[in-house]
Residue, then its C-alpha position, 0 to 999 in steps of 0.5 A: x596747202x602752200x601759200x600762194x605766190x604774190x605776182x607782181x602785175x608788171x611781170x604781165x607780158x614780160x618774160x619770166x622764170x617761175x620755180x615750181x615744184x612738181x610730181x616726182x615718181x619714186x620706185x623701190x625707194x626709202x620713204x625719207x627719201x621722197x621728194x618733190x621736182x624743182x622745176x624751172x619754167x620760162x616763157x612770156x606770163x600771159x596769165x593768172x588766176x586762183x588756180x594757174x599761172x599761164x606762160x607762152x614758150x611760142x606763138x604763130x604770128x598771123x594766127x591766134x595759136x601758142x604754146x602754153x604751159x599750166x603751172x598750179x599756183x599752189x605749186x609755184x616757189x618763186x616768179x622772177x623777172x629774166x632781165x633780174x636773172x644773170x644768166x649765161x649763154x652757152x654754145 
């Protein structure tokens, strides 16, 4: 099993990327050649328990309602603050 991820708690409530690493199928393919996804999600941490880390892509003001998205802690590489990210818009 793979270490489990440090989260800082002043990330809570703040906008993040996590790195993860996900199911990827392989059909027809050398065993060497097997690997996992890296996947990258970003969204608000809304939050974390021994399992999962919890982000928020949207909410619906006036209800209590969201988009969510469940990442299995034992999968996630890295937690990273977007205002620590330089990142660059596109058109």
């Amino acid at each position: 099993m793979m270490a489990t991820v440090e989260i800082d708690p002043n990330l809570f409530g703040a906008r993040v990327t996590v790195i993860w690493q996900d199911t990827q199928a392989h059909i027809n393919e050398d065993l060497a050649d097997v690997t996992l996804a890296e996947c990258r999600s970003e969204g608000i941490l809304m939050s974390a328990d021994d399992q999962k880390l919890i982000l928020r892509s949207a909410h619906y003001p006036g209800t209590p309602t969201g988009d969510y998205t469940a990442i299995p802690r034992g999968c996630i590489d890295a937690i990273e603050s977007q205002e620590a990210l330089d990142v660059e818009a596109t058109d």
